[in-house]
C-alpha positions as CSV (number, residue, x, y, z in Angstrom):
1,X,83.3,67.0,180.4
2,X,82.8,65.9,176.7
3,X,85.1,67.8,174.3
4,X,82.7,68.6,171.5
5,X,83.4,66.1,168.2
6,X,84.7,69.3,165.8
7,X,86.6,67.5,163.4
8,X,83.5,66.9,160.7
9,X,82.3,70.3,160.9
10,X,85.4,72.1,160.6
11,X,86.7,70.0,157.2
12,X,82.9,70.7,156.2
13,X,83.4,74.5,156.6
14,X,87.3,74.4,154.9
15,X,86.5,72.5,152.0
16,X,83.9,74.3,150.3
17,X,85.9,74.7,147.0
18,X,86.2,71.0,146.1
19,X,82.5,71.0,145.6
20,X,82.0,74.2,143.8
21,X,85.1,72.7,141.6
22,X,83.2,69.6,140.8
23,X,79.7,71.6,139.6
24,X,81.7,74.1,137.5
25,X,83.7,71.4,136.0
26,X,80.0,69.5,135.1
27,X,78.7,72.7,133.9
28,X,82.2,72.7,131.4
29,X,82.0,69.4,130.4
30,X,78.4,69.8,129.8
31,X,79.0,72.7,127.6
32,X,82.1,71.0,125.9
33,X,79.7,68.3,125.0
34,X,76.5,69.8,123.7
35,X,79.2,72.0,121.2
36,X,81.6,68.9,120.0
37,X,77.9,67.3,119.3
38,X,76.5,70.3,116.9
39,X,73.8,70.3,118.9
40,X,73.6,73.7,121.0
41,X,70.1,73.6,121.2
42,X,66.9,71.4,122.0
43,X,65.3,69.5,119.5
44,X,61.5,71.1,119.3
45,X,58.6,68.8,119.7
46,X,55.6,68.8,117.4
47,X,53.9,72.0,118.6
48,X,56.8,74.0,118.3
49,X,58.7,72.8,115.4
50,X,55.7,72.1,113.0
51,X,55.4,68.3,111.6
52,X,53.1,66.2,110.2
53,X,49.4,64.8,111.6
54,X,48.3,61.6,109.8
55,X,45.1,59.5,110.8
56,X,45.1,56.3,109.8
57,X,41.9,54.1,110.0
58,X,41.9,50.4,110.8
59,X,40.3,47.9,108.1
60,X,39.5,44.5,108.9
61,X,39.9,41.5,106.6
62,X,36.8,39.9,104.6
63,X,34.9,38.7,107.5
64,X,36.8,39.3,110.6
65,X,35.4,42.9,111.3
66,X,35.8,41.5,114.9
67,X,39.6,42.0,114.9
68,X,38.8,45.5,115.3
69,X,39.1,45.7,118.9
70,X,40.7,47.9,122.2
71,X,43.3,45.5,122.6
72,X,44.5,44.7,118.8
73,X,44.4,49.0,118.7
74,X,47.0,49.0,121.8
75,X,49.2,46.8,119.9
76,X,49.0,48.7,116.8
77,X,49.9,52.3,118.9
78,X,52.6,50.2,121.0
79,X,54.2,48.8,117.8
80,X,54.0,52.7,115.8
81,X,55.6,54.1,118.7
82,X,58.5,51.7,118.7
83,X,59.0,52.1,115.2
84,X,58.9,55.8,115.1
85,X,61.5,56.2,117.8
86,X,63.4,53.7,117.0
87,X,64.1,56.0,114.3
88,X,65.4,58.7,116.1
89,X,62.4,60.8,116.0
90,X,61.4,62.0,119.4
91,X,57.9,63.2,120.7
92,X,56.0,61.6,118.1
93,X,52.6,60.9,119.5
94,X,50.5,57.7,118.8
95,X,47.2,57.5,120.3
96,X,43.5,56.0,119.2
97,X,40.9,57.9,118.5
98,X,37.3,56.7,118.5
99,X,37.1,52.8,117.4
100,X,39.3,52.5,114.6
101,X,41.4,55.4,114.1
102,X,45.2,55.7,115.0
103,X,46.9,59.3,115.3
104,X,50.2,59.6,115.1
105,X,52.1,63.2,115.1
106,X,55.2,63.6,114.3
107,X,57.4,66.4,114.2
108,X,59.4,67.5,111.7
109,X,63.3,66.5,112.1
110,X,65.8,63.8,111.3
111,X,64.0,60.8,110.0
112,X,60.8,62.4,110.0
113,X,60.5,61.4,106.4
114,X,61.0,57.6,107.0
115,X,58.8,57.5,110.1
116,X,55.6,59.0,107.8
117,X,56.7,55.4,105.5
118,X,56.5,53.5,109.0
119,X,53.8,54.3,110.6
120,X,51.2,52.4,109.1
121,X,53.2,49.7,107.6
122,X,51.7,46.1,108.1
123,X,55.0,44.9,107.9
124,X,53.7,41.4,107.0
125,X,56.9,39.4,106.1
126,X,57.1,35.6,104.0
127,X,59.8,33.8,102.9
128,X,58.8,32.2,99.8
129,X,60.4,30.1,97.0
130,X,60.7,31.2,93.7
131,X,59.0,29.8,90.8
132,X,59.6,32.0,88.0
133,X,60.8,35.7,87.8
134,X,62.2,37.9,84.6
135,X,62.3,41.8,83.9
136,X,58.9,43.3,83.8
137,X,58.1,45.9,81.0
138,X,58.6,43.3,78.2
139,X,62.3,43.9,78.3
140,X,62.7,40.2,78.7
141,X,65.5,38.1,80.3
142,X,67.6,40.3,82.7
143,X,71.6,40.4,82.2
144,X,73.3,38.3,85.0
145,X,75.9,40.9,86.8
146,X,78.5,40.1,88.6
147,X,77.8,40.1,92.6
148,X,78.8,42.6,95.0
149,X,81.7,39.9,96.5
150,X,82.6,38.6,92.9
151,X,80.7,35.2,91.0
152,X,78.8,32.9,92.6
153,X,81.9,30.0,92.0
154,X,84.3,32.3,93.6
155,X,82.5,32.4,97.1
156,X,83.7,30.0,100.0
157,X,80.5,27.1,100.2
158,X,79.6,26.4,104.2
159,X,80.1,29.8,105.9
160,X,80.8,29.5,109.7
161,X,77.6,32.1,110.4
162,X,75.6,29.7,108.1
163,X,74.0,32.8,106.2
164,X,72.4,32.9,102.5
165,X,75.0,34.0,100.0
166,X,75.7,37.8,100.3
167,X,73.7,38.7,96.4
168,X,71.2,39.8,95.2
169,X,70.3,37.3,92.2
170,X,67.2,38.9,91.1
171,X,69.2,40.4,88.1
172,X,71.1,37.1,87.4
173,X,68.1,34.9,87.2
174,X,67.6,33.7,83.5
175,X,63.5,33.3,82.7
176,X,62.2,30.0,82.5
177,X,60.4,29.2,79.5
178,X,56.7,28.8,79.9
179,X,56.1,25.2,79.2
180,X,58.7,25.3,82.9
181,X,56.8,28.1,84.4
182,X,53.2,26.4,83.7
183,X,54.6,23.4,85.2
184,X,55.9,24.8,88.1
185,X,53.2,26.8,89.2
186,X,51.5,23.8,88.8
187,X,53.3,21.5,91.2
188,X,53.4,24.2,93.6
189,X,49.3,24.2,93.9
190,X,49.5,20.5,94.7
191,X,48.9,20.3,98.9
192,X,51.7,17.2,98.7
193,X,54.1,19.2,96.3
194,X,56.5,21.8,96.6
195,X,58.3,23.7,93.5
196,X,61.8,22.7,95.4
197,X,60.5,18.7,95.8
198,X,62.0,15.7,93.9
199,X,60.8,14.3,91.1
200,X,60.1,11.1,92.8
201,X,58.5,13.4,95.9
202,X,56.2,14.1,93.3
203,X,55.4,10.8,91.7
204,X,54.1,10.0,95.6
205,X,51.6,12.6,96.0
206,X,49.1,10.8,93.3
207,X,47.1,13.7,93.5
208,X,43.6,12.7,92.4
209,X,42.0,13.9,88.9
210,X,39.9,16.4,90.3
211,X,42.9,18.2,91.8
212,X,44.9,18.4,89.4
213,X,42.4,19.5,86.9
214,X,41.7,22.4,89.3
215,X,45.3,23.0,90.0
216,X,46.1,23.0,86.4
217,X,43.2,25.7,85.7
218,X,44.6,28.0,88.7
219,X,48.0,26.9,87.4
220,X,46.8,28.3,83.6
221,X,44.8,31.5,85.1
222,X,48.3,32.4,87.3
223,X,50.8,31.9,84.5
224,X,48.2,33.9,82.3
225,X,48.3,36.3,85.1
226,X,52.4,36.9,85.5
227,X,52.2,36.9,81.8
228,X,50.3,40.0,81.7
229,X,51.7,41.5,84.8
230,X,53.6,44.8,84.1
231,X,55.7,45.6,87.3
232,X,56.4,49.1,86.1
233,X,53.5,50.1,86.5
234,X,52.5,51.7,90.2
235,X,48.5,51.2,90.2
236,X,49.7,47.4,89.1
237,X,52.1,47.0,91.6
238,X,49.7,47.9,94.3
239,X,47.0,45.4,93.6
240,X,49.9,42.9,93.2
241,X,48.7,39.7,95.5
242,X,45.9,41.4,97.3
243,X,43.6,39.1,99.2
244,X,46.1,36.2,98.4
245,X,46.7,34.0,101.4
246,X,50.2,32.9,102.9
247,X,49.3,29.0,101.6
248,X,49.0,30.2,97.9
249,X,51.3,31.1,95.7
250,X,51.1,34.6,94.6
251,X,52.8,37.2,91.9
252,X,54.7,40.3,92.9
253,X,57.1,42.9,91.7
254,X,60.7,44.2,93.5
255,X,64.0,45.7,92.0
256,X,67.1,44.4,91.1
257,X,69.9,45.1,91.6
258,X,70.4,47.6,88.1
259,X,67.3,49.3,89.7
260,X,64.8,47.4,87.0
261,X,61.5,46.3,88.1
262,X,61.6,42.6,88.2
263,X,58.5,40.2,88.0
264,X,58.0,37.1,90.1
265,X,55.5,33.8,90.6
266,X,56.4,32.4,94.2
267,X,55.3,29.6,95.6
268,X,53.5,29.5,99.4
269,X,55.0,31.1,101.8
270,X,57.9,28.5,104.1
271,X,58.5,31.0,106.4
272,X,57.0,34.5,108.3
273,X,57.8,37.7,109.9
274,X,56.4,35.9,113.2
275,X,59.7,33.2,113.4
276,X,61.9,36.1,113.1
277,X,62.8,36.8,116.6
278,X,65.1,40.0,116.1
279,X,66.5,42.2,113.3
280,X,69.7,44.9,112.8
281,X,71.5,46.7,109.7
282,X,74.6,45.5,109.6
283,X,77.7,47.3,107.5
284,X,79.4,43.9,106.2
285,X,83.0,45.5,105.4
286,X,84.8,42.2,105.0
287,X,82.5,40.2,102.0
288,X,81.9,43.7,100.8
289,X,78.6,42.8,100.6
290,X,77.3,46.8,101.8
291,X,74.3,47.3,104.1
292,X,72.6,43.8,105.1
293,X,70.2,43.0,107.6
294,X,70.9,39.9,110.1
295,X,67.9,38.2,111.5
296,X,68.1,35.6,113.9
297,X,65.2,33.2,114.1
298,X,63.1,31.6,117.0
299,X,63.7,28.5,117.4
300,X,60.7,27.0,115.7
301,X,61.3,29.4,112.3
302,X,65.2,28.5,112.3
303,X,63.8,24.7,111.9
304,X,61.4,25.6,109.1
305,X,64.2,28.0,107.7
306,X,66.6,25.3,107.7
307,X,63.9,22.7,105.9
308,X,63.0,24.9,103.1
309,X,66.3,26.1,102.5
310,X,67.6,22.6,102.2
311,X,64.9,21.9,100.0
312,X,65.5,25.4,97.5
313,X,69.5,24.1,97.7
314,X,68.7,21.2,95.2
315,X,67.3,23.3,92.9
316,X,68.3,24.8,89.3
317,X,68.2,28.6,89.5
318,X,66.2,30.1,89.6
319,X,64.2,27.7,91.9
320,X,67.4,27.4,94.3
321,X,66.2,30.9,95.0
322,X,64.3,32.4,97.9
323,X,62.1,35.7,97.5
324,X,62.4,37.8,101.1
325,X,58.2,39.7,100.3
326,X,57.4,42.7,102.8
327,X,54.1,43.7,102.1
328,X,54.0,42.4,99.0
329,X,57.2,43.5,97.7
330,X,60.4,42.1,97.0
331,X,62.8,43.0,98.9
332,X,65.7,40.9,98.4
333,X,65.7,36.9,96.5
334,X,69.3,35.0,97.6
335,X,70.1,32.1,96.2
336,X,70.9,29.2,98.4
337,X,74.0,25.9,98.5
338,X,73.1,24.4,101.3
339,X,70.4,24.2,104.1
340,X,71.1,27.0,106.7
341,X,70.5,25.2,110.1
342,X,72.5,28.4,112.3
343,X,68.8,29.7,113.0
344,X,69.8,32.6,111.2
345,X,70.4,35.0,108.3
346,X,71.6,38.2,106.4
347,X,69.5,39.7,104.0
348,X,71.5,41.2,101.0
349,X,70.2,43.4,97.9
350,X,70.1,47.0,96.8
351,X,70.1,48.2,100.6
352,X,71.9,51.4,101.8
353,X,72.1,52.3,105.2
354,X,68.4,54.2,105.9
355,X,66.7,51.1,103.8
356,X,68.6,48.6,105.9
357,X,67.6,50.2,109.2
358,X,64.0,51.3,107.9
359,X,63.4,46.7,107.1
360,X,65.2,45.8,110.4
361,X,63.5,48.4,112.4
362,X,60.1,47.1,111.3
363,X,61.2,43.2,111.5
364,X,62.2,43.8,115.3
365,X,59.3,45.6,116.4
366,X,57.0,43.3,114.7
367,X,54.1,43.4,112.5
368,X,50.7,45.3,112.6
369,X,47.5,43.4,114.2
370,X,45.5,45.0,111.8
371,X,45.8,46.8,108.0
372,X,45.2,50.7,108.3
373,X,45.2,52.8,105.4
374,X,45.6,56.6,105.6
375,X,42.5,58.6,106.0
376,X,44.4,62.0,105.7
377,X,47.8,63.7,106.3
378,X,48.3,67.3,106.8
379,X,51.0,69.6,108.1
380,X,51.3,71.6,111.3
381,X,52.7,74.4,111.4
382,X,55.1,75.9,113.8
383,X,53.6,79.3,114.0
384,X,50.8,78.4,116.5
385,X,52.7,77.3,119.0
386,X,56.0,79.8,118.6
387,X,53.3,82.4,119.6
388,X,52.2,80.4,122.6
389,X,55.7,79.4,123.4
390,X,56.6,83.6,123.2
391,X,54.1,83.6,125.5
392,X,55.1,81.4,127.6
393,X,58.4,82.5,127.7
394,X,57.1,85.8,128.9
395,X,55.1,84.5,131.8
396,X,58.3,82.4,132.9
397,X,60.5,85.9,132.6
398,X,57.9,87.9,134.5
399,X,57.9,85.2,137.2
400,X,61.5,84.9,137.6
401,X,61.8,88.7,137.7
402,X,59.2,89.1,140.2
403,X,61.3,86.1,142.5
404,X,64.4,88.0,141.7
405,X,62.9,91.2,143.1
406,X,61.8,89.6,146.5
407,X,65.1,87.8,147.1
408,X,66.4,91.5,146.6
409,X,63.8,93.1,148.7
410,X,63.7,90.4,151.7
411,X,67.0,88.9,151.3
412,X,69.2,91.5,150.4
413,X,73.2,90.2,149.9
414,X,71.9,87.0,150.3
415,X,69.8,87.1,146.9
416,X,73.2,87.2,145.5
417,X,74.3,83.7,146.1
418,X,70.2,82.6,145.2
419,X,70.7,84.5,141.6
420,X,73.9,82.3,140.7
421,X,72.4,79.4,142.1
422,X,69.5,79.8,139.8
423,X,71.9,80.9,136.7
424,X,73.9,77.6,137.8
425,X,70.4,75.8,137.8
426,X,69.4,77.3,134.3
427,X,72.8,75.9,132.7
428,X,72.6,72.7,133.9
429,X,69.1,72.3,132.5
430,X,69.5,74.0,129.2
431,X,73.0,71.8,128.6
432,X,71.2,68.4,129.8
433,X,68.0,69.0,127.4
434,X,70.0,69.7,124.1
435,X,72.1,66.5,124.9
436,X,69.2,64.7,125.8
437,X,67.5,65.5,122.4
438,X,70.3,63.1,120.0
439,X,70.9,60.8,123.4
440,X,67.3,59.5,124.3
441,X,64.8,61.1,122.0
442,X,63.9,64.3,124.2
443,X,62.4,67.0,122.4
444,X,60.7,70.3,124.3
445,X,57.4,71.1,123.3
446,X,55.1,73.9,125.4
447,X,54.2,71.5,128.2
448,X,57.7,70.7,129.3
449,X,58.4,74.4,129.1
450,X,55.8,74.4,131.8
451,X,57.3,72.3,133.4
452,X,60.4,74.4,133.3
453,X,59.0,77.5,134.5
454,X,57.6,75.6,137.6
455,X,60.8,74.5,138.9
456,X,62.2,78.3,138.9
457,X,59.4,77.9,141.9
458,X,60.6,74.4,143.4
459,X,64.8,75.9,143.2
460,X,63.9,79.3,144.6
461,X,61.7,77.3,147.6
462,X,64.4,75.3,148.6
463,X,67.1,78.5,148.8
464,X,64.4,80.2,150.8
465,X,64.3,76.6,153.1
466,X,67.8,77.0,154.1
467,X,68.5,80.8,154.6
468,X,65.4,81.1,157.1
469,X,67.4,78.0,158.7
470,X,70.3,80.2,159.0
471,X,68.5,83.6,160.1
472,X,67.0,80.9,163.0
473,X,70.3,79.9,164.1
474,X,71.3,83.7,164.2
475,X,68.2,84.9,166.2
476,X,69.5,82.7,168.8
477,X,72.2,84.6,169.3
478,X,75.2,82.5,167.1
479,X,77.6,84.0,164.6
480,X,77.4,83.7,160.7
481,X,79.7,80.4,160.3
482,X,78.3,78.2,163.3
483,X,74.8,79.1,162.1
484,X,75.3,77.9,158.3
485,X,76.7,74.8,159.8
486,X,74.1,73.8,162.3
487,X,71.2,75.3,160.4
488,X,72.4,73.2,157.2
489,X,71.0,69.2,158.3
490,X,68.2,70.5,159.2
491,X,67.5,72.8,156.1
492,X,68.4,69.8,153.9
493,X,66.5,67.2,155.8
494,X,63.5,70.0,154.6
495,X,64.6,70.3,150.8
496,X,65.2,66.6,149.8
497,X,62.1,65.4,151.6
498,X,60.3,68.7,149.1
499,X,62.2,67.3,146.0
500,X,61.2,63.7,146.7
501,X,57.6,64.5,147.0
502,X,58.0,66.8,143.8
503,X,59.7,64.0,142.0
504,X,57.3,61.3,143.3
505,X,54.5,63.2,141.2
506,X,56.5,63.6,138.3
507,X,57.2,60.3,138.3
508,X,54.1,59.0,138.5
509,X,52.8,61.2,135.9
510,X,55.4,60.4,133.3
511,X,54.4,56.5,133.7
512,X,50.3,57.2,133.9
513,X,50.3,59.6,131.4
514,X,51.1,59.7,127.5
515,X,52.1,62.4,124.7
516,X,52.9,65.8,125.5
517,X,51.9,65.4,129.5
518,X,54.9,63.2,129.6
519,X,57.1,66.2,128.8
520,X,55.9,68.4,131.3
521,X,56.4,65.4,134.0
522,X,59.9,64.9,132.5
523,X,61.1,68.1,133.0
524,X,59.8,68.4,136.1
525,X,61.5,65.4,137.1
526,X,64.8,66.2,135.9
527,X,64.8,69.9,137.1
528,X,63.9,68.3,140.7
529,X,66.9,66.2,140.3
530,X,69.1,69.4,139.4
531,X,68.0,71.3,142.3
532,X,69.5,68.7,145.0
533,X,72.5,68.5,142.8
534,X,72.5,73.0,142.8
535,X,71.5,73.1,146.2
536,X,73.9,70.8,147.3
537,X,77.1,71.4,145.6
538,X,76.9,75.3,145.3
539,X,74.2,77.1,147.5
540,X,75.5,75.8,150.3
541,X,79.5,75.8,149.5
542,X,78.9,79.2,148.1
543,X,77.3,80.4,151.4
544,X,79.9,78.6,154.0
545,X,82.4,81.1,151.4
546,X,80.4,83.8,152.2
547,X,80.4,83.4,155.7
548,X,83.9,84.2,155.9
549,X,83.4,87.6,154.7
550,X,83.1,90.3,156.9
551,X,80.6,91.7,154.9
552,X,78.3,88.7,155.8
553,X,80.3,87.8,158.6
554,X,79.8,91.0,160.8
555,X,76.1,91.2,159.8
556,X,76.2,94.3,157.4
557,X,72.9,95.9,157.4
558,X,72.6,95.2,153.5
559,X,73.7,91.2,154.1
560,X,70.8,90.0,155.0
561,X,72.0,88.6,157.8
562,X,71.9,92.0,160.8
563,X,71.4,90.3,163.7
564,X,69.6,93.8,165.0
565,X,67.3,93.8,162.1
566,X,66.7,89.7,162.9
567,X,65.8,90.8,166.5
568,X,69.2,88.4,167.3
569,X,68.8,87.6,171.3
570,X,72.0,87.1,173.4
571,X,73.2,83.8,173.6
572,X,72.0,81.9,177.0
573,X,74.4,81.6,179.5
574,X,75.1,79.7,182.6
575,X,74.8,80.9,185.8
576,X,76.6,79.3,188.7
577,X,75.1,78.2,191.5
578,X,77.1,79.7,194.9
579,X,78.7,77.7,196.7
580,X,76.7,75.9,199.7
581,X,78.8,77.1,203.1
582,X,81.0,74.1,204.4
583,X,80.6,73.3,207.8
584,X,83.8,73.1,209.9
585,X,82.5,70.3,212.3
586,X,81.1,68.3,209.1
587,X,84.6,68.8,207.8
């Protein structure tokens, strides 16, 4: 006769502790973490916290009313979202509405502010040479100051990472004098011309009469253009190089480094935001340079990059200099040695770290499809949905109160090891979501405390799974700690195949699904996840404990567990057969 294999089930039954160690210890560490982060509670989405709603309404170029369409729109809400959480801000929703409206909420909170900037941003970047540039305001020539990293002769020539000087020369770019200026703008209308070519480059392009009659009229009606252009001015600055076109030279305004407006003429643009294949703020501590951004070029725009740099190099300042325009502004203008062939670059200026992260945040993720201008803004408040999250919160306390009372009335002692469970449960989930919140964004809003309230249901089905298991095995006649043991694979078999349905659906409504619907599915996800983990690591260590008392053990009539009350049969036992009668002459 087999001797039964006892060995697994016994060590399962003795070392119940090591796993109630190992969830209590989690639960610490959890704790330990969410208060050596300062943040002890969930960030609040939109409906809860209050925030800010702003439409914004698509507007096509002159002639291309076409470009408004479903799949330019997508981009546009796939690009916002990006932005806006790559800032830290979580829950903001981005979604169309009608034909050429974009809504984007977002709720109030840490970078809040720069994401409202973001949003809308066209993010339309050129690299373009400068012509001419001098203090706007009439205050004339700026005063060169020193750079960040000392003068320009004191810096090493042919860095190893092949990136423009570390300056911003706006502020140390003498004027040009306007017989210069009218011939520069000039030169760079001609198609075969550049302001950075040779003179003998020049001499070739022969451009005809005609051409440079009408280059040197554009050249006159620019120059009398800058001359008039006052940067300090907002309504000016705005309407600075509207409707100009990335082949033309344009004007346009930026600060320099002592904070003055500065004007510019720049010549077409070399290089876009489109050869710019990724972006990051950057704390350069060694060339003291401050908060830079690197960019690193595709491989096309690193061979243009390295062309017109070469070309800007040959230069006199301040045409050795290159003006970095986002949306029409200037950001930065380096000066330039040598062509930069490393396919990539730092941009340097007046950056701290939230303007440094705001430019490479929108470089990486890319400009807009489309312009949008904002239709209106307003702000939501919290008050709305505090009320319906009171609510709320009542509903979920009247349901848990009413499960508590018929574990108590049906389950008896055994409600006791369900209530911890679902205290256990309740930790876990409150600790994960306020560590989730600075970690990947989370933020609870009404729906995903929905979706908290439903899993009180989903934890307290699967306790209720594995103590009928249990009360099986005893009305078959077996004691406390054989029936926790046998009725355990087949309770769990039960509860994960629950939980994997439950987290099937939640999964598939996160990825189908967008804005607040994704927290609901999220939290119903994750709480699914936390009631294996629960169920697993404490309900059922905590009952194999349990078994051992004699309270439970003996099947007090208050346990839970009276075999009388279960209508327990006797166990099933073996008769033998008699003996058949042996006969003597067989034998």
């Amino acid at each position: 006769m087999a001797t039964p294999k006892k060995g697994r089930s016994a060590s399962a039954q003795s070392k119940p502790g090591r796993s109630l160690a190992l969830i209590l210890i989690a639960i610490a560490a959890l704790t330990g973490g969410m208060f050596a982060s300062g943040h002890t509670t969930p960030r609040l989405g939109i409906d809860l916290a209050g925030g800010t709603s702003i439409t914004l309404r698509a507007v096509p170029e002159a002639g291309n009313e076409a470009a408004i369409n479903k799949t330019n729109m997508d981009t546009a809400v796939s690009i916002m979202e990006r932005r806006v959480n790559g800032l830290g801000v979580s829950e903001a929703e981005v979604q169309t509405q009608g034909r050429d409206n974009i809504v984007v909420n977002i709720p109030k909170g840490t970078n809040s502010e720069q994401a409202r900037k973001q949003v809308g941003t066209t993010a339309k970047l050129y690299f373009r040479p400068v012509i001419a540039t001098e203090v706007s305001g009439g205050a004339g020539a700026a005063t060169p100051s020193p750079s960040p990293t000392g003068s320009p002769s004191d810096k090493p020539s042919g860095k190893a990472t092949d990136k423009p000087e570390a300056t911003d020369k706006g502020s140390a770019s003498p004027s040009a004098s306007p017989t210069t200026q009218g011939r520069a703008i000039t030169d760079a209308l001609k198609a075969d011309a550049t302001p950075s070519a040779s003179a003998s480059d020049k001499a070739k392009a022969s451009p005809s009469p005609s051409a440079s009659g009408g280059a040197a009229a554009d050249a006159s009606k620019l120059q009398e253009e800058y001359a008039k252009l006052d940067c300090t001015n907002a309504k000016t600055r705005s309407a600075v190089g509207d409707g100009v076109k990335a082949s033309q030279p344009t004007l346009a305004c930026g600060k320099n480094s002592q904070g003055q407006w500065q004007k510019y003429v720049l010549g077409p643009a070399e290089v876009d935001g489109t050869d710019v294949d990724k972006a990051k703020a950057v704390l350069n501590t060694q060339s003291g340079a401050g908060w830079t951004v690197t960019m690193d070029f595709t491989d096309a725009g690193g061979k243009k990059f390295a062309d017109i740099t070469g070309k800007l190099a040959k230069n006199q300042s301040p045409q050795n200099q290159f003006a970095i325009v986002l949306d029409g502004d200037v950001v930065s203008d380096p000066y330039v040695r040598q062509a930069l062939t490393g396919g990539n670059a730092e941009i340097s200026g007046n950056f701290n770290q939230q303007s440094a992260q705001e430019l490479a945040n929108m470089l990486t993720y890319g400009a807009l499809p489309l312009t949008f201008k904002v239709d209106s803004m307003t702000t939501v408040t919290a008050a709305l949905g505090g009320d319906q999250l009171q609510a709320g919160l009542i509903a979920g306390a009247i349901g848990l109160a009413l499960v508590v009372i018929y574990l108590l009335a049906y389950y008896r002692g055994l409600s006791f090891i369900a209530i911890l469970s679902l205290l256990v449960s309740a930790a876990l989930t409150y600790t994960l979501m306020a560590l989730l919140g600075p970690t990947i964004g989370f933020a609870l809003n009404l729906p995903a405390v929905c979706g908290a309230i439903v899993a009180i249901g989903i934890t307290a089905d699967s306790f209720i799974v594995f103590f009928e298991r249990v009360r099986d095995e005893i009305r078959e006649g077996r004691s406390l700690r054989p029936a926790v043991e046998r009725a355990w694979p087949r309770a769990r078999r039960t509860i994960l195949v629950s939980d994997f349905v439950s987290f099937l659906a939640a999964a598939v409504l996160f990825i189908v699904t967008v804005g607040k619907v994704q927290g609901f599915a999220f939290t119903l996800g994750l709480t699914t996840l936390l009631d294996v983990v629960v169920v697993f690591l404490f309900t059922k260590p905590l009952l194999t404990l349990m078994a051992r008392r004699p309270f439970f053990a003996n099947g007090h009539k208050w346990s839970g567990l009276d075999p009388k009350s279960l209508g327990a049969q006797p166990p099933l036992r073996r008769t033998r057969r008699p003996a058949a009668p042996v006969d003597p002459k067989e034998a």
